[in-house]
N, C-alpha and C positions, 0 to 999 in steps of 0.2 A: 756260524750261520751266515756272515757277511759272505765266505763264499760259495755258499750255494744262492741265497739270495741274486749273489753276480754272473752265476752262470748259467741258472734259469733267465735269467732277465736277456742276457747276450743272448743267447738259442731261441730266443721269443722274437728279438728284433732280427737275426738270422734267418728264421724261416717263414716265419709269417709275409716280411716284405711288403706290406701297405704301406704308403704317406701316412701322414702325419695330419687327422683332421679332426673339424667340432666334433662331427659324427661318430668319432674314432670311439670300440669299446673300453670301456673304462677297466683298470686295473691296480691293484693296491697293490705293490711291488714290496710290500712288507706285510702281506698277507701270504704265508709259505703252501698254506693247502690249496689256493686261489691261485699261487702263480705256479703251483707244480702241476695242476688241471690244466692252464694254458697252455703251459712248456709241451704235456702229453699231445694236448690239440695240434701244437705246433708241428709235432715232429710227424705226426702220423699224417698230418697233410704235405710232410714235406718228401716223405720216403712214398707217397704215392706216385708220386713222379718216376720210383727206379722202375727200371724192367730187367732184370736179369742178364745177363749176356757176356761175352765169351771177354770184351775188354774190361769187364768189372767196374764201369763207368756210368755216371748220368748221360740219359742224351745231349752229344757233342756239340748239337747245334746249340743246343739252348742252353750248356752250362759246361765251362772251359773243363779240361782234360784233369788240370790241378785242383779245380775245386772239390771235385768228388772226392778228393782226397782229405780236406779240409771237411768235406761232411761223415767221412766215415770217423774222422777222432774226433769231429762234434759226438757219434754215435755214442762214443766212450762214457767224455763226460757224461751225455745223459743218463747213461745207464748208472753211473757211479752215483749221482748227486739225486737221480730220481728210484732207483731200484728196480728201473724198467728195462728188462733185458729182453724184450721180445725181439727186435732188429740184429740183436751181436751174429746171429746165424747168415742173416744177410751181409752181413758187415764181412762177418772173415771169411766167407767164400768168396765176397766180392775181391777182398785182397790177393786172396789166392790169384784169380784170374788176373788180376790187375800187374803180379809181380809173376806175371808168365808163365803161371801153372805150375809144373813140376821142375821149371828151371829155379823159381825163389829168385829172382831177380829184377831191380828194376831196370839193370841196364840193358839194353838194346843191342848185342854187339856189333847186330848186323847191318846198323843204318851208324852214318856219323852224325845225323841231327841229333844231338843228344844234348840236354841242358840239365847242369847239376841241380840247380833249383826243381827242377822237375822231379828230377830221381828223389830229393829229399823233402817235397811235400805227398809225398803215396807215405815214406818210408816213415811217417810220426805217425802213420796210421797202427802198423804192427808193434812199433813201442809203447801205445797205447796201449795195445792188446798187452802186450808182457806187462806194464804196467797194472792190468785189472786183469786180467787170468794168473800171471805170475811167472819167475822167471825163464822156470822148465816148459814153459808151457808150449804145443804146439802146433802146427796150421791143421786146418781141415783138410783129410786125408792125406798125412804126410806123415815123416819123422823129424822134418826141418822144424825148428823152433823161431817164434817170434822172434826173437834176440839174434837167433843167428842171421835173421836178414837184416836186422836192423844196422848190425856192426858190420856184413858185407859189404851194405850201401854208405855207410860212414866212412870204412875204409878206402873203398871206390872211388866218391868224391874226395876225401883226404889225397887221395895219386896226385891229385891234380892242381896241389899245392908248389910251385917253387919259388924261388928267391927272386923275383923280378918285380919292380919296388918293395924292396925288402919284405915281400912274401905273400901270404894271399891265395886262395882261391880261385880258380877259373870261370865264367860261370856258363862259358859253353866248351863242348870237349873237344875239336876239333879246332886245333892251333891253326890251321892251313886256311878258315874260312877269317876271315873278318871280324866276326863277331868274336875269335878265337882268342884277341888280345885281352879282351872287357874282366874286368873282377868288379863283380856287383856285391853290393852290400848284404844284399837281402840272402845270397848264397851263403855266407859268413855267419850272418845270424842264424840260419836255419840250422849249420852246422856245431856252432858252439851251444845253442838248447839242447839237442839231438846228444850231442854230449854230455853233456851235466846230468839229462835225464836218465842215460845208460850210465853213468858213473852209480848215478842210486841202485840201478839193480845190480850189476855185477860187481860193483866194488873196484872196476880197474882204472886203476890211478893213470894208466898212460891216455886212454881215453879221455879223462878230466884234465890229464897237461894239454891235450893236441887242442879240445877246449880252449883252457887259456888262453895258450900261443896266438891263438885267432883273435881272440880281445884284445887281445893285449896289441897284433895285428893291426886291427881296424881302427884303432887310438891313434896309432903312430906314424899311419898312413894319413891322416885329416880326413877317414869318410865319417869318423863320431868324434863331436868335440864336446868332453863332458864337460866344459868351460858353459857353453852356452845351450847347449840341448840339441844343439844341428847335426841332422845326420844328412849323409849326400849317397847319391843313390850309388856310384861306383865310378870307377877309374881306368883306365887303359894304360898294359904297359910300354903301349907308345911314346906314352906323354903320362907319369905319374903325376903329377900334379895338373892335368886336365878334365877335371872333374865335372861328374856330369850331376847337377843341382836342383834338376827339376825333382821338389818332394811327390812323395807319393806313401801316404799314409802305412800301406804293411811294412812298410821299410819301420817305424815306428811302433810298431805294433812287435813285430816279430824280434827287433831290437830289445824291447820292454819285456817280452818270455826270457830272453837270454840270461838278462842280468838277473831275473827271477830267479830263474832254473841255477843260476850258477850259484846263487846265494842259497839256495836250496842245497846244494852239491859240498857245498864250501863251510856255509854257517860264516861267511865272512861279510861282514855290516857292510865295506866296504861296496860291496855290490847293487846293494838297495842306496845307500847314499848319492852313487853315482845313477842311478837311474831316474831320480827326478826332477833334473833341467828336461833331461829329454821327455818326462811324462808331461809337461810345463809348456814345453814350445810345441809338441804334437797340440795338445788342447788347444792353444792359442793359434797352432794354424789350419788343425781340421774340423775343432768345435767351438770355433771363438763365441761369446756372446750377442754377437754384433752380426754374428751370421744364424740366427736361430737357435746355438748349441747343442747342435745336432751333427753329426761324422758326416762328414762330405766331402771328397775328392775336390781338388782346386779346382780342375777341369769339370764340375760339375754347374759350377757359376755359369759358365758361357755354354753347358752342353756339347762341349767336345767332345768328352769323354767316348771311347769304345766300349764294348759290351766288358769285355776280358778288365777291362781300370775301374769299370764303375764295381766290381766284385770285389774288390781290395781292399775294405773296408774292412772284413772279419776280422782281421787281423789286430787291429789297433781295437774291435768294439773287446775283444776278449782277454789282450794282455796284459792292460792296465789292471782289469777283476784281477789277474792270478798276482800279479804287483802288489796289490793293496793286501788281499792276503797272505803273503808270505811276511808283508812289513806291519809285525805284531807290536814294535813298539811305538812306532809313530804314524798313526793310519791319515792317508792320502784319500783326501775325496777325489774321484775323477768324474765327473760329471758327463761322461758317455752314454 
């Protein structure tokens, strides 16, 4: 029950998006009939915002490219943990469009602005789907299956892996631009969950090594130091040790699914052990006490923050929930 408890509660403070006040309606977050009525509420005021359309997206102005993608496998979960499947129709036709129709793809070939992170937050949406439809399962009006777009886009991004500070991901595609040096963190993670998670369905071991290899990666490079919980946002292979420091909470968050997912993948203890410096020092520097203990972007203190950073948050409010659940034998309060 702890995790649906966690993942109604995340999808509550997800969509809903009020402050935090006197006024605020009350709710018994260990009351399961009370917060799955809310969750319902939540979601149906939040999918009133879609309108259907040909990119398979929320409107662009008002809600970044990637997020849509984060709310179509919020869809998931809800459907899993509430039994509320009326949006899934919306859900996978939006995918469909989203991954270019009858091509089934999220890459672009035709443009070089193309960033991996991008191709691999749509692509947790159809693993999703294989996940709660199941393996065979496949798109609306096709014969392409879930899964096979899933491991297209895995392998796609995986290209773009070479030896330059001893290995690494890219995290924009285009070598020739500037941005073409960078290997960010958040790419890394997205690609090692993304992993672990298709290892449960198809069983293929080389998928759960490419996994690894990337953990094992991003230890050895200094962007995760499971010494003290610091993770850094990513590196250039200009200059591998010029690291770029500034945190930013999904880094955190999306870090925290991996080691889940791989302990999920693995059954190796080893995985949740090393994931709680980093549940430790995210808490302490996105929900300290001393700042409310509430998720909040550094940049939120001074109001810098951009629309697209202040979004950032889902990430860390949902992965610590799937963390606590997976670690059956020594349960982690995370007070998110």
């Amino acid at each position: 029950m702890r995790y649906l408890h966690g993942i109604m509660t995340i999808s509550l403070i997800l969509t809903v998006g009020t402050s935090v006040s006197e006024n605020a309606p009350s709710l018994d977050v260990k009351d399961i009939p009370q917060l799955k009525q809310a969750v319902q509420a939540a979601m149906r005021n939040l999918m009133s915002y879609f309108t259907p359309n040909d990119r398979g997206t929320f409107n662009e102005t008002e809600t970044p490219w990637h997020e849509s993608g984060m709310i179509w496998s919020l869809n998931f979960d809800y459907a899993r943990w509430t039994g509320d499947t009326q949006y899934l129709n919306i859900v996978t036709q939006a995918l469909f469009n989203q991954s270019n129709g009858i091509k089934h793809d999220f890459l672009d070939t035709s443009t070089k602005q193309q960033w991996n992170d991008a191709m691999l937050w749509p692509n947790g949406v159809p693993l999703a789907a294989a996940e709660f439809y199941g393996r065979d399962s496949r798109m609306p009006n096709s014969d392409e299956t879930w899964m096979n777009l899933v491991q297209k886009t895995f392998e796609e991004v995986g290209s773009q892996r070479d030896d330059k500070c001893g290995g690494g991901i890219y995290w924009y595609r285009d070598r020739e631009d500037k941005k073409g040096s960078y290997k960010a963190l958040i790419t890394h993670s997205q690609f090692i969950q993304q992993g672990a998670r298709s290892y449960i369905i198809t069983h293929d071991t080389n998928t759960l090594d490419q996994a690894k290899s990337i953990l094992e990666w991003v230890i050895s490079s200094g962007l995760a130091n499971p010494d003290t919980g610091l993770l850094l946002d990513g590196t250039s292979t200009t200059d591998c040790k010029d690291f770029t420091t500034f945190q930013w909470s999904y880094n955190y968050g999306q870090w925290l699914g991996s080691l889940a997912s791989m302990h999920k993948a693995s059954q190796d203890q080893r995985y949740l052990d090393m994931a709680i410096p980093f549940l430790n020092y995210s808490q302490n520097t996105f929900a300290a006490t001393n700042t409310s203990g509430i998720v909040a972007e550094i940049c939120e203190a001074d109001d810098s923050c951009n629309r697209d950073q202040k979004g950032l948050k889902k990430s860390i409010r949902s992965k610590p929930c799937i963390l606590t659940f997976r670690d059956q034998q020594q349960y982690h309060e995370a007070s998110y």
